[in-house]
FILUMSE-153759 format. One record per residue (C-alpha): residue number from 1; x, y, z; chain. Coordinates in pm, whole numbers. Layout:
N
+-----+--------+--------+--------+-------+
|   n |      x |      y |      z | chain |
+-----+--------+--------+--------+-------+
| NUM |      X |      Y |      Z |     A |
...
+-----+--------+--------+--------+-------+
***
This chain:
413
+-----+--------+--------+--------+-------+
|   n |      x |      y |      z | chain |
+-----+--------+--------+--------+-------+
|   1 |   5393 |   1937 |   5840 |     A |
|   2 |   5638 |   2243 |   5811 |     A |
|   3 |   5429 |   2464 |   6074 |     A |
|   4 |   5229 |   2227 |   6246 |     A |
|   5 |   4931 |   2451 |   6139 |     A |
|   6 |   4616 |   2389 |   5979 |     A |
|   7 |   4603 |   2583 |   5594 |     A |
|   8 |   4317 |   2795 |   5687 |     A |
|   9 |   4570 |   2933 |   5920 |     A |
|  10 |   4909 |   3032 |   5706 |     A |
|  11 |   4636 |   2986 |   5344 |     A |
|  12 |   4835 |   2772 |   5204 |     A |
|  13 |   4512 |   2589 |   5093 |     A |
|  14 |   4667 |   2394 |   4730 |     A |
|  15 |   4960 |   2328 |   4550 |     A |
|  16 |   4834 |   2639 |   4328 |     A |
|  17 |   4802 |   2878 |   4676 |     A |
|  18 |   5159 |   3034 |   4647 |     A |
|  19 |   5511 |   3016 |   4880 |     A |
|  20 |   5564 |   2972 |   5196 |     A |
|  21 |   5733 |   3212 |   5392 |     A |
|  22 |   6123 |   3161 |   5520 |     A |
|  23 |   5999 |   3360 |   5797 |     A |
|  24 |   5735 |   3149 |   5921 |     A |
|  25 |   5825 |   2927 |   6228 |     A |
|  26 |   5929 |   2597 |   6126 |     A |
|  27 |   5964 |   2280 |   6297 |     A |
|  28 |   6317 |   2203 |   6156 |     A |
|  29 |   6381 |   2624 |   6303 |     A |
|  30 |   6264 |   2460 |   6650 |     A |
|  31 |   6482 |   2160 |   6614 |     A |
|  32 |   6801 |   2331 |   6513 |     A |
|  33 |   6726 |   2625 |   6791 |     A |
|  34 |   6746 |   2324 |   7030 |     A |
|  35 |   7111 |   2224 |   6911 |     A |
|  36 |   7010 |   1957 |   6659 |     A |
|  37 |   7212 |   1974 |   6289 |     A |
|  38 |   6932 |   1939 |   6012 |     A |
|  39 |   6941 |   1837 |   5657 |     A |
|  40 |   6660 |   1764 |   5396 |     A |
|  41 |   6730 |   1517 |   5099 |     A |
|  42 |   6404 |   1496 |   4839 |     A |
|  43 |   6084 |   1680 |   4787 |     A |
|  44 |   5998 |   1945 |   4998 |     A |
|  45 |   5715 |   2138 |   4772 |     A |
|  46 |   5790 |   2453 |   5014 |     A |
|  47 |   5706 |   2644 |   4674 |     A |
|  48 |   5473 |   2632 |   4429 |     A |
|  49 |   5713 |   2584 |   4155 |     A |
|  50 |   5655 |   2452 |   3923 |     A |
|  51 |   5228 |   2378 |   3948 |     A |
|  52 |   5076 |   2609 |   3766 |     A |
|  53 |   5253 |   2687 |   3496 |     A |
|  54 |   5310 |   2620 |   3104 |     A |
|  55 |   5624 |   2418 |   3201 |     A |
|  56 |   5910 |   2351 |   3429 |     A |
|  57 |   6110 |   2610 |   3171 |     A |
|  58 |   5919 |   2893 |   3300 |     A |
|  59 |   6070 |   3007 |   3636 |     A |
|  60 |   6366 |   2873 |   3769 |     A |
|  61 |   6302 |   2640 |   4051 |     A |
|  62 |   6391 |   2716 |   4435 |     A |
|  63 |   6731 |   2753 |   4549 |     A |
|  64 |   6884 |   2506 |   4840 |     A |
|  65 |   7006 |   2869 |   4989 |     A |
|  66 |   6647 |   2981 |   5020 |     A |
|  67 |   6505 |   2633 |   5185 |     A |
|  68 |   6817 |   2635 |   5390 |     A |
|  69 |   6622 |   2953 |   5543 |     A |
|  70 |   6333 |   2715 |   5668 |     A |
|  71 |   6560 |   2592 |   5933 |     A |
|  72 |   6809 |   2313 |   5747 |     A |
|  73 |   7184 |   2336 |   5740 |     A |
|  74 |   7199 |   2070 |   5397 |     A |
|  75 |   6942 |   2074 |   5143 |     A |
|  76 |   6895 |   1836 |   4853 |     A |
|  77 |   6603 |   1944 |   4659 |     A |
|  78 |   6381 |   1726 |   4389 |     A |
|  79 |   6064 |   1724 |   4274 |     A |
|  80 |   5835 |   1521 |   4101 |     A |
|  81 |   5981 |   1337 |   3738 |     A |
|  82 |   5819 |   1603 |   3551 |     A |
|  83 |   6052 |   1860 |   3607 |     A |
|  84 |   6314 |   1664 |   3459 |     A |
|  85 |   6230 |   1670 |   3145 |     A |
|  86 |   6292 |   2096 |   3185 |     A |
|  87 |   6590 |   2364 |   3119 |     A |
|  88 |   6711 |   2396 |   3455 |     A |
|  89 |   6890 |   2101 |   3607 |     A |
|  90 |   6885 |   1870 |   3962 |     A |
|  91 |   7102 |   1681 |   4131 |     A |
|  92 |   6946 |   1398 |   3952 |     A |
|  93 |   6931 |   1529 |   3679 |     A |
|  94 |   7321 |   1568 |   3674 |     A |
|  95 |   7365 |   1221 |   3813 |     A |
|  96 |   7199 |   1051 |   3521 |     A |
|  97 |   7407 |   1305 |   3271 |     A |
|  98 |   7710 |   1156 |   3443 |     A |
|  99 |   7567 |    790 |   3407 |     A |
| 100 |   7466 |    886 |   3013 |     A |
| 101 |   7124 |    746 |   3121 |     A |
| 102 |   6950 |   1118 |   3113 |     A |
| 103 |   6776 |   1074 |   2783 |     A |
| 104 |   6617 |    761 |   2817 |     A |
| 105 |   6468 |    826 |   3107 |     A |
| 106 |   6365 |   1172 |   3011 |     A |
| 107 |   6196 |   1001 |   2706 |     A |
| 108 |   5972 |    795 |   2923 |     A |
| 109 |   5881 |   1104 |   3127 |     A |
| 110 |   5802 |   1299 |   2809 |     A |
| 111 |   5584 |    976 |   2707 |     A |
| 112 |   5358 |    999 |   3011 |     A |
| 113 |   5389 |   1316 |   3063 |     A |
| 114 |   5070 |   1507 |   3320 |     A |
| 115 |   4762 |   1536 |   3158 |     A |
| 116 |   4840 |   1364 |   2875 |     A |
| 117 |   4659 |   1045 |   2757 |     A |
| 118 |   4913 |    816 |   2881 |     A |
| 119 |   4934 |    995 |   3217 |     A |
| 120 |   4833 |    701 |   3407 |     A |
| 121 |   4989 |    435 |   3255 |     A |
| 122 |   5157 |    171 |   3447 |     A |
| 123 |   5536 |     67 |   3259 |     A |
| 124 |   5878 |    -34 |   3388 |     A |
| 125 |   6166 |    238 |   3408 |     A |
| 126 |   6426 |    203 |   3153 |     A |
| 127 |   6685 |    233 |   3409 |     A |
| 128 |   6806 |    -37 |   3657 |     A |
| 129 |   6776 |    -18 |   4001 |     A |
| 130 |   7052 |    175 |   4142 |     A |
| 131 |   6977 |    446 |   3913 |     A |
| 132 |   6608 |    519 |   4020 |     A |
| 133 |   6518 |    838 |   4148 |     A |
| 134 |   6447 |    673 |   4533 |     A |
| 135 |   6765 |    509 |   4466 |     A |
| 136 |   6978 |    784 |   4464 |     A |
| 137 |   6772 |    964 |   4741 |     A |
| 138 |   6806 |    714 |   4948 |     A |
| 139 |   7196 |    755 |   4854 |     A |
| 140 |   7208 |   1136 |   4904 |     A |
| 141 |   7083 |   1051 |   5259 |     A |
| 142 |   7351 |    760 |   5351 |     A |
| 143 |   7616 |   1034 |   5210 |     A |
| 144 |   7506 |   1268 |   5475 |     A |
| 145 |   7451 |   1002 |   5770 |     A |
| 146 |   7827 |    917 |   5683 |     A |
| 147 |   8015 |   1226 |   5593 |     A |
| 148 |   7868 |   1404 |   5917 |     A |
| 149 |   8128 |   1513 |   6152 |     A |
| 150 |   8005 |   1737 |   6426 |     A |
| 151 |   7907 |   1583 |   6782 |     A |
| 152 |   7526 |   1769 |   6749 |     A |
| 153 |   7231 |   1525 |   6785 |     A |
| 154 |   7053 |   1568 |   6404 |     A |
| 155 |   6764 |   1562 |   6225 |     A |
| 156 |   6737 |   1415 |   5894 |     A |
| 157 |   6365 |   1476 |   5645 |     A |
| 158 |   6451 |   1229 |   5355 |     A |
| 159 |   6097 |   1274 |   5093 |     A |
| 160 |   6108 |   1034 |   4833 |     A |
| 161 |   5908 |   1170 |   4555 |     A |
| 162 |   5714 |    820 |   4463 |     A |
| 163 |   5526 |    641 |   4506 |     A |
| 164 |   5444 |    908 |   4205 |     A |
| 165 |   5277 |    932 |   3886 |     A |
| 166 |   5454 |    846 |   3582 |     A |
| 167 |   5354 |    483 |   3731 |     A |
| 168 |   5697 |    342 |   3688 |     A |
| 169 |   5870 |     93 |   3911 |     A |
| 170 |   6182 |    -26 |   3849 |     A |
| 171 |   6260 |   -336 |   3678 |     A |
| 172 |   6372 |   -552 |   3966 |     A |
| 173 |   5994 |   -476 |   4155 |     A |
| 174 |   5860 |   -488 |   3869 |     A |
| 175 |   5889 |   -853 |   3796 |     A |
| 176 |   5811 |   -941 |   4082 |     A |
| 177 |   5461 |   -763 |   4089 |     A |
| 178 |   5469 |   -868 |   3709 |     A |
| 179 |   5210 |  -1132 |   3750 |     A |
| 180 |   5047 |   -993 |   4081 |     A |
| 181 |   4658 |   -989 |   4138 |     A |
| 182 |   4585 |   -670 |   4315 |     A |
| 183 |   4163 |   -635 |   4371 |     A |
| 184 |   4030 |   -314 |   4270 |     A |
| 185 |   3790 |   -189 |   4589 |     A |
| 186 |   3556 |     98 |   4656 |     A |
| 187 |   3385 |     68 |   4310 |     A |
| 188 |   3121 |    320 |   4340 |     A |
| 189 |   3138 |    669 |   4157 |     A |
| 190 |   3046 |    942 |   4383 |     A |
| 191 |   2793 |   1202 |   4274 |     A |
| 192 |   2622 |   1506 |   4460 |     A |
| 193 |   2326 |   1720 |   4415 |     A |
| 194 |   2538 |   2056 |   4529 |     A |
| 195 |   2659 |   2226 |   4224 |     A |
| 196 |   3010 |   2343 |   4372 |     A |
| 197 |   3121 |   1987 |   4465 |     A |
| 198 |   2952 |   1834 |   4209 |     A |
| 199 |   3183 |   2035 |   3998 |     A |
| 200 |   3460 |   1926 |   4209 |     A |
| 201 |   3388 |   1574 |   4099 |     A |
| 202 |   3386 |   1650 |   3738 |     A |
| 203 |   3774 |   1774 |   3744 |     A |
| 204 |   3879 |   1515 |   3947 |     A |
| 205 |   3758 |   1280 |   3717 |     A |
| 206 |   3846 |   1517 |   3395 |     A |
| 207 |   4226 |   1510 |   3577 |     A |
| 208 |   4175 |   1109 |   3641 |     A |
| 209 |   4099 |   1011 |   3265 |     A |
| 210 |   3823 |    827 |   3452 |     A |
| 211 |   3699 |    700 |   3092 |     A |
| 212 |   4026 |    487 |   3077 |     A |
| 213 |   4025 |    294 |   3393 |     A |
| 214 |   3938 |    -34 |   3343 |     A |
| 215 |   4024 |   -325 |   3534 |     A |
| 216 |   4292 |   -438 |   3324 |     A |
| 217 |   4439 |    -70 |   3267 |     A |
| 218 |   4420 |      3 |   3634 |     A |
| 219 |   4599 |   -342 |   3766 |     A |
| 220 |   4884 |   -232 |   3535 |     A |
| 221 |   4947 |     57 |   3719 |     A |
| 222 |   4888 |    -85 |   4079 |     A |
| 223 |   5130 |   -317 |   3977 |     A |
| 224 |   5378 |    -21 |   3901 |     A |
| 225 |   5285 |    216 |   4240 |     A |
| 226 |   5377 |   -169 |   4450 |     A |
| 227 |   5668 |   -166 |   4280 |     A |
| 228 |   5751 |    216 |   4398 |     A |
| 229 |   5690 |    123 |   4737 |     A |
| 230 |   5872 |   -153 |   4764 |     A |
| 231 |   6204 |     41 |   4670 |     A |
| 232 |   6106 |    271 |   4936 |     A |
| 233 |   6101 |    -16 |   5172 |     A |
| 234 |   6385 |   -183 |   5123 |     A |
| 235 |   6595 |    155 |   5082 |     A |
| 236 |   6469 |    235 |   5427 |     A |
| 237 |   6534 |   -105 |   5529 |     A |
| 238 |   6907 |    -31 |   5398 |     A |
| 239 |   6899 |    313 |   5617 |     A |
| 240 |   6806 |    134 |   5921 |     A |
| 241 |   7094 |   -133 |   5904 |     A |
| 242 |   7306 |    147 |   5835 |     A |
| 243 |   7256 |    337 |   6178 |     A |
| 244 |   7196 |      9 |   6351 |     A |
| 245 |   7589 |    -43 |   6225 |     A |
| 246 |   7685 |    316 |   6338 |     A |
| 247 |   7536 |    230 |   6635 |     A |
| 248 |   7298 |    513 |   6604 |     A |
| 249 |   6931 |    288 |   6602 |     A |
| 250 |   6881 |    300 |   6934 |     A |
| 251 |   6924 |    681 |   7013 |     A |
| 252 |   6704 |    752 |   6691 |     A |
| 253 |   6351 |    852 |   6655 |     A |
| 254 |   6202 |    717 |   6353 |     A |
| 255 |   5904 |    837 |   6182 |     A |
| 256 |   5754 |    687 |   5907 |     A |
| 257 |   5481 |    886 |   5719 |     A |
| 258 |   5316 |   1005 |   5411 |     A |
| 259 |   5154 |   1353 |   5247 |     A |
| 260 |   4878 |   1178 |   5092 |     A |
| 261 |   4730 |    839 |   4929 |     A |
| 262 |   4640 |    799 |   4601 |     A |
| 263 |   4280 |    695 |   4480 |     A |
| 264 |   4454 |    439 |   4213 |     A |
| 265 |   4076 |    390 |   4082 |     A |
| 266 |   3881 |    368 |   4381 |     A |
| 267 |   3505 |    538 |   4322 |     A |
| 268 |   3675 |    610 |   3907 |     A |
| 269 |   3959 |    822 |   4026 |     A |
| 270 |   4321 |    870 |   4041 |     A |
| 271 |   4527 |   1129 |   4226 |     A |
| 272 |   4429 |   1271 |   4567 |     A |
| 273 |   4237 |   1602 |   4604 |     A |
| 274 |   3930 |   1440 |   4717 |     A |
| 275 |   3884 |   1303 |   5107 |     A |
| 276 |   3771 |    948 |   5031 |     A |
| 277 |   3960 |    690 |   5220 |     A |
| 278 |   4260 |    570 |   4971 |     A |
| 279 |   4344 |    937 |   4970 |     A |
| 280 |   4349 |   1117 |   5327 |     A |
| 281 |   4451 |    802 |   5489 |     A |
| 282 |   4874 |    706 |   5477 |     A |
| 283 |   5065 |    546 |   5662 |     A |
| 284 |   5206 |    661 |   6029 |     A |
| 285 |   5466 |    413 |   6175 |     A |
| 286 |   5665 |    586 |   6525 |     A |
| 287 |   5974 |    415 |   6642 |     A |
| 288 |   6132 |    570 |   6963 |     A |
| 289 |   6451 |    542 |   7062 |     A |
| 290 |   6530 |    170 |   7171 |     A |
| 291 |   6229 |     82 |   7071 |     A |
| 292 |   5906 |    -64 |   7264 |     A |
| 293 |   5610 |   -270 |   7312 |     A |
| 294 |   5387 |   -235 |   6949 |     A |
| 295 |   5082 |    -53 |   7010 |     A |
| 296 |   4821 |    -16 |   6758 |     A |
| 297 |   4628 |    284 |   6757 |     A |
| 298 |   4290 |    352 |   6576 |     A |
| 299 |   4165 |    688 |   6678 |     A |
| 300 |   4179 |   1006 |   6454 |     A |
| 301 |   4517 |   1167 |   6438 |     A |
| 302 |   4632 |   1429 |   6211 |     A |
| 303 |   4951 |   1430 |   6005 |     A |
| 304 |   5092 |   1785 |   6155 |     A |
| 305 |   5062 |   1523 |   6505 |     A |
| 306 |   5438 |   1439 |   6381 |     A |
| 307 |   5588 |   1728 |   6425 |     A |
| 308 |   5466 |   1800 |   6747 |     A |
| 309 |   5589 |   1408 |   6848 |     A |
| 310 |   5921 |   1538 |   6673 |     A |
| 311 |   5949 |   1852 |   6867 |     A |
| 312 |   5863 |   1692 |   7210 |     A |
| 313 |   6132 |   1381 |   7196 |     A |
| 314 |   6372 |   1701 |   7073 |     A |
| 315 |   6267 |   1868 |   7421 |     A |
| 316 |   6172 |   2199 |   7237 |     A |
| 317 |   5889 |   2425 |   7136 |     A |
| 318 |   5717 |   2500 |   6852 |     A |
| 319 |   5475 |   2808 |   6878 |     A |
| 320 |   5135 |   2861 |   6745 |     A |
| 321 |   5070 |   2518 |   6654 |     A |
| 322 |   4761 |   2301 |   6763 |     A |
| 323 |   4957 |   2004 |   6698 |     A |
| 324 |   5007 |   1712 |   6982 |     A |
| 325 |   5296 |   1472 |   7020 |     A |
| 326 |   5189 |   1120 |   6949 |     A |
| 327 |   5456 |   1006 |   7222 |     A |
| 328 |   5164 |    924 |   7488 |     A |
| 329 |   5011 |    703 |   7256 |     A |
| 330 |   5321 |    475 |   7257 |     A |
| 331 |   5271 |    369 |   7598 |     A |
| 332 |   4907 |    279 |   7546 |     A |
| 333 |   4762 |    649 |   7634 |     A |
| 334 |   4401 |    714 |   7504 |     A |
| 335 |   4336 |    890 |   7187 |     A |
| 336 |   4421 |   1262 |   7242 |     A |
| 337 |   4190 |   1360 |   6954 |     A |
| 338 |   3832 |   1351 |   6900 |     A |
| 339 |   3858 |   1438 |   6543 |     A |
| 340 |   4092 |   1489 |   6214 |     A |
| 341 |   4079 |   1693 |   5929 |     A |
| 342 |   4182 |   1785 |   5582 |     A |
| 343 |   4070 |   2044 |   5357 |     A |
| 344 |   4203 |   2207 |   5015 |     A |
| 345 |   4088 |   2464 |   4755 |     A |
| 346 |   4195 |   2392 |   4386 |     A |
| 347 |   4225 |   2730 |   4306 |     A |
| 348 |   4149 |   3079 |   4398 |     A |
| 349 |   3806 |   3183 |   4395 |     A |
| 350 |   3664 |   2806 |   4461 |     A |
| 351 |   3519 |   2726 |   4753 |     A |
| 352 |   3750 |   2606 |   5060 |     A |
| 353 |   3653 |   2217 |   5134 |     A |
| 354 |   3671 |   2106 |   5483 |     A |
| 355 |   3655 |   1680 |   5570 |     A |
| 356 |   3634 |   1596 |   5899 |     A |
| 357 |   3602 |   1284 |   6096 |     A |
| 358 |   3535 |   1171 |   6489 |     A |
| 359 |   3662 |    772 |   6343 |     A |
| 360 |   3312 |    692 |   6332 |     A |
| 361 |   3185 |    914 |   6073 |     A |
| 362 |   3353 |   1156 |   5814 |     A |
| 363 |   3169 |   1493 |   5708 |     A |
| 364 |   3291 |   1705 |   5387 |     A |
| 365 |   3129 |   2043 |   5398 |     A |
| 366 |   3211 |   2384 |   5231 |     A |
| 367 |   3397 |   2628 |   5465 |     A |
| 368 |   3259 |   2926 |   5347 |     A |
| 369 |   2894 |   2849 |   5358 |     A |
| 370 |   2876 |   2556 |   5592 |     A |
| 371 |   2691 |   2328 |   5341 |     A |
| 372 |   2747 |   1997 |   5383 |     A |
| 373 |   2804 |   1792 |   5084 |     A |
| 374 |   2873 |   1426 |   5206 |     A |
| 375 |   2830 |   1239 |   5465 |     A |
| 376 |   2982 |    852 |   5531 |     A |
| 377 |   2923 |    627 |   5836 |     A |
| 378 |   3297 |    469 |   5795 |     A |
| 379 |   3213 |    139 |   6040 |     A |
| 380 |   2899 |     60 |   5850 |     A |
| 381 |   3018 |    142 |   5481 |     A |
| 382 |   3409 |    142 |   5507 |     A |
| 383 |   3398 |    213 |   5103 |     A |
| 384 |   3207 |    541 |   5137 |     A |
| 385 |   2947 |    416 |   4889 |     A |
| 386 |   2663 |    594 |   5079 |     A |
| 387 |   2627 |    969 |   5111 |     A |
| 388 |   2412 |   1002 |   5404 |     A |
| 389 |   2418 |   1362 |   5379 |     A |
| 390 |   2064 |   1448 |   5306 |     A |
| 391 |   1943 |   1150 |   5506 |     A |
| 392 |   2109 |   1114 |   5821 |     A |
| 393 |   1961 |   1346 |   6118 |     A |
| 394 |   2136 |   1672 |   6103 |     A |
| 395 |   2268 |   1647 |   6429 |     A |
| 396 |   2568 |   1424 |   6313 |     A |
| 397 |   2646 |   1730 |   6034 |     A |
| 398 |   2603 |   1975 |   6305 |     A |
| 399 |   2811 |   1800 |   6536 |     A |
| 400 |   3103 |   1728 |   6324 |     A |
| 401 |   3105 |   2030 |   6169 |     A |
| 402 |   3113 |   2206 |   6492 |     A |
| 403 |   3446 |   2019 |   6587 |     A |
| 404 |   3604 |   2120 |   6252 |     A |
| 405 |   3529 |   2466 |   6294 |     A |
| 406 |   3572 |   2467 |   6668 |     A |
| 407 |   3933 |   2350 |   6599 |     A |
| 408 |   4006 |   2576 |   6273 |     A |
| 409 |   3882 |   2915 |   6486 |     A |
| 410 |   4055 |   2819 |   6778 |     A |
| 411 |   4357 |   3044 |   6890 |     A |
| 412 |   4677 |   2824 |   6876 |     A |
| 413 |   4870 |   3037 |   7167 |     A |
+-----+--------+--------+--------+-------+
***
């Protein structure tokens, strides 16, 4: 989303994989080269801090000054709840000081803290609603849309960090998903006959406590993440009256997106880091400026898509990157992709795993070698319970694989 690159292409291939670079060319460097003022209020994960090591306490976090340099004139940084439970401090982290609500909350965080037993367990956030961490967010961005004064058009990133393990909603969403039924779907546990992702598997469900998600345990915590992104919506409900009353709506471009899904104990998992449906596939709303007539569109798309929309209704450029403005597809343009992809490497030395799909069908293969290692027709089994891999003729493989690589080896310029 930054570059509008793939990750094979700047290596940036986990949350382990190192820093970006300030230098790099930037989407929000494009925007404010074009005359646009640009702030970020949330999580921008531009470095590795703090994944990876013994605890938050370790190194001291980025400073605003030095993701300022990716091309933002205001920067309020936060991360995920973990970190504030650390030594160095946040802007929420000072906010609940001020509101002498810092150590309860930090004693729920410590509770469920990652990797722990409780990790995944669903429970309501001591503090009330005004006081959750999208809360104030959501606050830190109204602050900005209000105390601006230039005349420059702007840009604003505002990254909630939940819907986020710990699993806790507020207590106002809460209740009302108290009593919810929410099904559990895609039940099957995936396995594989190739060692590498077969291995794969195993941490993803060592990292999922798969052994502790039954029904009952997992409905508490979908209860929880609806709860988290229900805040979200109504905070960016509040957001949108709020430039509607500045008069601002209808000059705005307004994307909606996400970084990920979350497995919430589809096929015995939790997290991401795998390519099955409830992970790789979030949510992509585009609003243009004054609106117009809802289109629906269903063909493959890929997330760094947005900033290329971005850049193009900004009326600049953004080198190097593959990525393609989604504007056509607002007026009812045909699908200017004939595939999407993810891919990640948990750490250094593993393999590098490459997903791709046409819409049809979605192929997972290892980058390095080229072996496939699963295979789903999504129309025909829309839960990815069937790994057609070893017996689906190997021209589908071939032929998707051919379009990830063809895309990954192509030159950008």
């Amino acid at each position: 989303m930054l570059t509008g690159r793939y990750p094979s292409d700047h290596r940036i291939l986990g949350n382990f994989a190192g820093d970006c670079s300030p230098d790099w060319a930037t989407f929000p460097k494009a925007l404010h080269a074009g005359g646009y003022e640009t702030a970020t209020v949330g999580k921008t994960h531009y470095s590795a801090w703090p994944m990876g090591l013994n605890g938050p306490e370790d190194v001291a976090p980025p400073t605003d000054e030095w993701i300022a340099r990716f091309g933002f004139d205001h920067v309020v940084e936060e991360f995920d709840r973990y970190v504030h439970v650390g030594r160095h401090d946040t802007p929420y982290m000072a906010f609940l000081r001020d509101h002498n609500a810092l150590e309860p909350y930090q004693s729920e965080v410590e509770a469920h803290f990652r990797g722990g037993d409780h990790h995944w367990d669903g429970f309501t956030s001591p503090l009330p609603q005004e006081m959750d961490l999208t809360s104030f967010l959501a606050a830190e961005a109204e602050r900005w849309l209000t105390q601006r004064t230039g005349v420059k058009p702007w840009f604003l990133q505002l990254s909630f960090v939940q819907p986020h393990v710990p699993l806790m909603g507020d207590p106002v969403w809460a209740e009302h998903y108290a009593d919810a039924e929410i099904a559990r779907t895609a039940p099957s546990v995936p396995e594989s006959d190739h060692e590498l992702w077969s291995d794969h598997l195993a941490m993803l469900r060592l990292h999922s406590h798969s052994d502790l998600l039954s029904d009952e345990y997992l409905l508490a915590g979908a209860r929880q993440y609806y709860a988290m992104v229900s805040l979200i919506d109504q905070k960016i409900g509040e957001l949108l009256r709020l430039l509607d009353q500045r008069g601002e709506l209808e000059n705005t471009l307004i994307v909606y997106a996400a970084d990920h899904g979350e497995m919430l104990g589809d096929h015995g998992l939790m997290a991401k880091m795998s390519f099955y449906r409830s992970s790789v596939r979030v949510p992509l709303i585009v609003r243009r400026p004054g609106g117009s007539t809802p289109v629906v569109h269903d063909g493959p798309v890929q997330a760094f898509d947005v900033v290329a929309t971005m850049i193009d209704a900004a009326g600049g450029q953004l080198d190097g990157s593959p990525a393609r403005s989604l504007l056509p597809l607002l007026d009812g343009g045909a699908s200017h992709r004939d595939s999407a992809m993810s891919m990640i490497r948990l750490r250094p030395g593993m393999p590098t795993w490459v997903a791709v799909t046409d819409g049809r069908r979605r192929l997972t293969f290892d980058r390095d070698t080229g072996t496939p290692v699963e295979l789903f027709d999504l129309e025909s089994d829309p839960d990815e319970a069937i790994n057609r891999v070893s017996t689906t003729a190997g021209d589908h493989v071939e032929q998707l694989r051919s379009l990830a690589l063809a895309a990954i080896n192509a030159d950008p310029n």
